[in-house]
N, C-alpha and C positions, 0 to 999 in steps of 0.2 A: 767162870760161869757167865752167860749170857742175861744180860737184864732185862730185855725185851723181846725175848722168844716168844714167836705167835703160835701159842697153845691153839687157838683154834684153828689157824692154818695147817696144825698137823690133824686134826682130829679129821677135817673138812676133806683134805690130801690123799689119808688114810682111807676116807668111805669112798672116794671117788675112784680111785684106784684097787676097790674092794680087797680091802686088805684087814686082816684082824688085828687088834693090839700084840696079841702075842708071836703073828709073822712080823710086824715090823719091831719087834723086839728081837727075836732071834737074828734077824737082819745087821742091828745094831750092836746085836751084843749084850743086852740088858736084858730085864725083867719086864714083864707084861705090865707088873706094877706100877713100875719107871716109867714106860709109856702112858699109862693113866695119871701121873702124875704131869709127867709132860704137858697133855692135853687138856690138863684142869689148871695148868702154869704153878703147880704146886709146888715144883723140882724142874731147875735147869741142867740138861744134861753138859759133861765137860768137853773138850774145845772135838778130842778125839770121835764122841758118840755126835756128838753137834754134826758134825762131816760127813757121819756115815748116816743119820738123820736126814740130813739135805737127798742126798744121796738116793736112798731110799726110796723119797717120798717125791723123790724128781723135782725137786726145786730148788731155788737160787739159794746161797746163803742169806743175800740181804735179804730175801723173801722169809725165811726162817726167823731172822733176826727181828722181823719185822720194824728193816728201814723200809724205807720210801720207793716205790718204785713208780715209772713213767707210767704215765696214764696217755698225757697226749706230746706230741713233738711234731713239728712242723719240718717243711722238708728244708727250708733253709737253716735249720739247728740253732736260729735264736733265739727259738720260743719253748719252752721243754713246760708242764706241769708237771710237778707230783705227789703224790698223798700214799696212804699207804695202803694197803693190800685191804684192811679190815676197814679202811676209812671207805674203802672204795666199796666194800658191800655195805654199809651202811646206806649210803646212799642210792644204791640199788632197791635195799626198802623200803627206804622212803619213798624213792619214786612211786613204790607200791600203792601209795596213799595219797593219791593225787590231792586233797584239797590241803594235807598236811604238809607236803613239799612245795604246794604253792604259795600256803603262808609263810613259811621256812624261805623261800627265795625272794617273796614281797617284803618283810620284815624278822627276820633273822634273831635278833635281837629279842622283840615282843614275844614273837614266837617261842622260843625257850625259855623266856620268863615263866610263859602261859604251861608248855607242857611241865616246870618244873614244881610250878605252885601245885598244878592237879596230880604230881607223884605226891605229893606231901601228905 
């Protein structure tokens, strides 16, 4: 079983590729169920559906897995960043909110203090 299957990466993968749960079930093998499952990280499919998953949904395994993949790389190959797939839409929405990602990059720290007091 896979520990860190990016359920949202499949659900995301799926609408983009207009696809229904139940096409990319029949694709895999599974139940439309299994695929809501999938998508809500409820259930991790096994190493065989994981394959045909990737597959499917036209994406890497590490991407499925949701390791880590290149964000930036320089052309002499010393410099590599990487975060992960979801880490990196995250901060796409924050950019969304420019005075919250500017507090977020002035003090980082404060910052999350603040927005975690005001979830409380």
């Amino acid at each position: 079983m896979m520990q860190n299957l990016n359920s949202y990466l499949i659900r995301e993968k799926r609408k983009t590729l207009g696809l229904s749960q139940a096409q990319v079930a029949k694709e895999v093998g599974v139940s439309k169920v299994a695929v809501c499952w999938y998508e809500t990280g409820e259930r991790t499919p096994n190493l065989e559906n994981f394959l045909k998953l990737a597959d499917t949904l036209q994406v890497s395994l590490d991407e499925l897995a949701g390791r880590e993949v290149s964000v930036v790389t320089s052309n002499n190959a010393d410099y590599t960043a990487r975060m992960s797939k979801r880490d990196v839409e995250i901060v796409k929405e924050l950019k969304k909110h420019k005075d919250i990602y500017r507090a977020l990059v002035e003090d980082p720290e404060r910052t999350a203090e603040l927005i975690d007091r005001r979830m409380k």
